[in-house]
C-alpha positions, 0 to 999 in steps of 0.5 A, a space after each residue: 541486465 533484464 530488470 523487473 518492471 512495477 505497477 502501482 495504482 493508486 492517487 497522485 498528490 503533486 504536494 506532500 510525500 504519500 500515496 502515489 510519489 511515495 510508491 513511485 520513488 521507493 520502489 525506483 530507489 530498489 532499481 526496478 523500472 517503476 510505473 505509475 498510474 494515477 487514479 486520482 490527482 490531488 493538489 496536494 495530500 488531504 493532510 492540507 485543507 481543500 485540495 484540487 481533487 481531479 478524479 481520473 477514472 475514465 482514463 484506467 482502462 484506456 491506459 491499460 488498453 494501451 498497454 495490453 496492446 503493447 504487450 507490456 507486462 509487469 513483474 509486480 503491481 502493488 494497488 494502494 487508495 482508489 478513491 471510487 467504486 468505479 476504478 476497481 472494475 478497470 483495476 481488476 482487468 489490468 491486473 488480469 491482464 498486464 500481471 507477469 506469469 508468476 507475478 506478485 499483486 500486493 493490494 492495500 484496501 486503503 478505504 477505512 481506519 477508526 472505525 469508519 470510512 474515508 470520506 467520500 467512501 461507502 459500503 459500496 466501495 467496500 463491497 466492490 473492495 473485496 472482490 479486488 483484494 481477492 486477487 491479492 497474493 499479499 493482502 494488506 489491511 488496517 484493524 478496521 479494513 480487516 474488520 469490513 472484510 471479515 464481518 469480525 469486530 475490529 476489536 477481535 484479536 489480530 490473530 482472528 481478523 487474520 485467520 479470517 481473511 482467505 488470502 494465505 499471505 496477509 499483513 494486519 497492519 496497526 495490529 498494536 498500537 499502545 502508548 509505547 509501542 506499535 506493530 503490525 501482524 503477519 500471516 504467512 501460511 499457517 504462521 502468524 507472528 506480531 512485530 512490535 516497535 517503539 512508538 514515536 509520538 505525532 501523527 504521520 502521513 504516508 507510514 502505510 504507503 511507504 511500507 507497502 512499497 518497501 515491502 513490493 520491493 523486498 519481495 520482488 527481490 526475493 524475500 520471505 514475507 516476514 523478512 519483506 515485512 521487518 524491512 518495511 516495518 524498520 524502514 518505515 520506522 527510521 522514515 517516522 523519527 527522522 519526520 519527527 525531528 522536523 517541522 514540517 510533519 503535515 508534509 509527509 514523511 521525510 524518508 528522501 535521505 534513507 532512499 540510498 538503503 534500498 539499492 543495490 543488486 538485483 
């Protein structure tokens, strides 16, 4: 059997379920042979205070050298937080030269939310940001990512942040957020449909990591972006109740118990 091999790029924390440990275990969970490369590594995630940060920049493109040498090749790479303007150079190379014929690049631009950067980012990341999520075949922004991309207010509708951006396939992720309810917005084509869900109180660590791993994995076994997206949008919302019935919010998602769902055939 010839199973699909999967990128992702993005921060490693050795405590505490997101970024780079949440990409990493999902998309095993679907039985693709996954990869990681760390961009940055972090004691544990910035949901605790003072974290070890260890930025690991220089070490992209030798990495990726490496494997261009070995004529390694992925099915799909899926890009999540970078941490420095300078990593997306070498991101971008990579993905030129290690993406598969017909592979997928799903980036999360992972820069911004609330209207403001995160810390330690700039419009200087913003601006070497687009020409990354330029190469994305799946684009997958929050409210205000959509809104430093587009120019538009990030209070424009979904459906106008949307159409904005010129990748074909995009997510707005967030694109609903009331008391009761949250939800995310897809372009797919020329079509845009909102999913809505039930909102569960608290904040969560790691809900747009772990959909953007979810929805890797459905498309490279072949799903539409709107059933990847409603996979990934449930999944994800399990993960979220399951969290809330714990103690031990500021640790991540608790989404290990529900890993068994994603396996099966390739």
């Amino acid at each position: 059997m010839e199973y699909k091999r999967v990128l992702t790029v993005q921060d490693l924390s050795c405590l505490g379920q997101c970024s780079g440990s949440i990409a990493l275990t999902t998309l095993a969970a679907f039985g693709y042979e996954t990869c990681l490369l760390p961009t940055a590594l972090l004691s544990a995630h910035t949901a605790f205070r003072g974290p070890y940060v260890c930025q690991l920049t220089d070490s992209i493109g030798p990495i990726a050298g490496h494997w261009k040498r070995e004529g390694i090749r992925f099915d799909a790479i899926l890009t999540g937080y970078l941490g420095a303007a300078e990593d997306i150079a070498p991101v971008l190379g990579l993905i030129d030269d290690l993406l598969a014929p017909g592979g997928v690049c799903v980036v999360d631009p992972a820069m911004a939310d609330s209207g403001k950067f995160y810390s330690g980012l700039n419009e200087a990341y913003g601006d070497a940001m687009r020409g990354l999520c330029a190469r994305a075949d799946v684009l997958l922004p929050n409210r205000t990512e959509a809104s430093f991309l587009t120019g538009l207010p990030e209070s424009a509708p979904a459906a106008a942040l949307l159409e904005a951006l010129p990748q074909k396939n995009a997510i707005l992720t967030g694109s609903i957020s009331t008391p009761e309810e949250t939800g995310f917005t897809v372009k797919e084509g020329e079509t845009i449909r909102e999913y809505r869900q039930r909102k569960v109180p608290g904040r969560y660590f790691g809900t747009g990591d772990l959909f953007a791993a979810v929805l890797t994995g459905k498309l490279l076994r072949g799903a539409s972006l709107r059933d990847a997206a409603c996979m990934a949008g449930e999944f994800t919302s399990e993960a979220v109740k399951l969290t809330y019935e714990t103690d031990k919010r500021s640790y991540g998602l608790k989404y290990e118990p529900l890993l068994h769902r994603l396996g099966g055939s390739l």
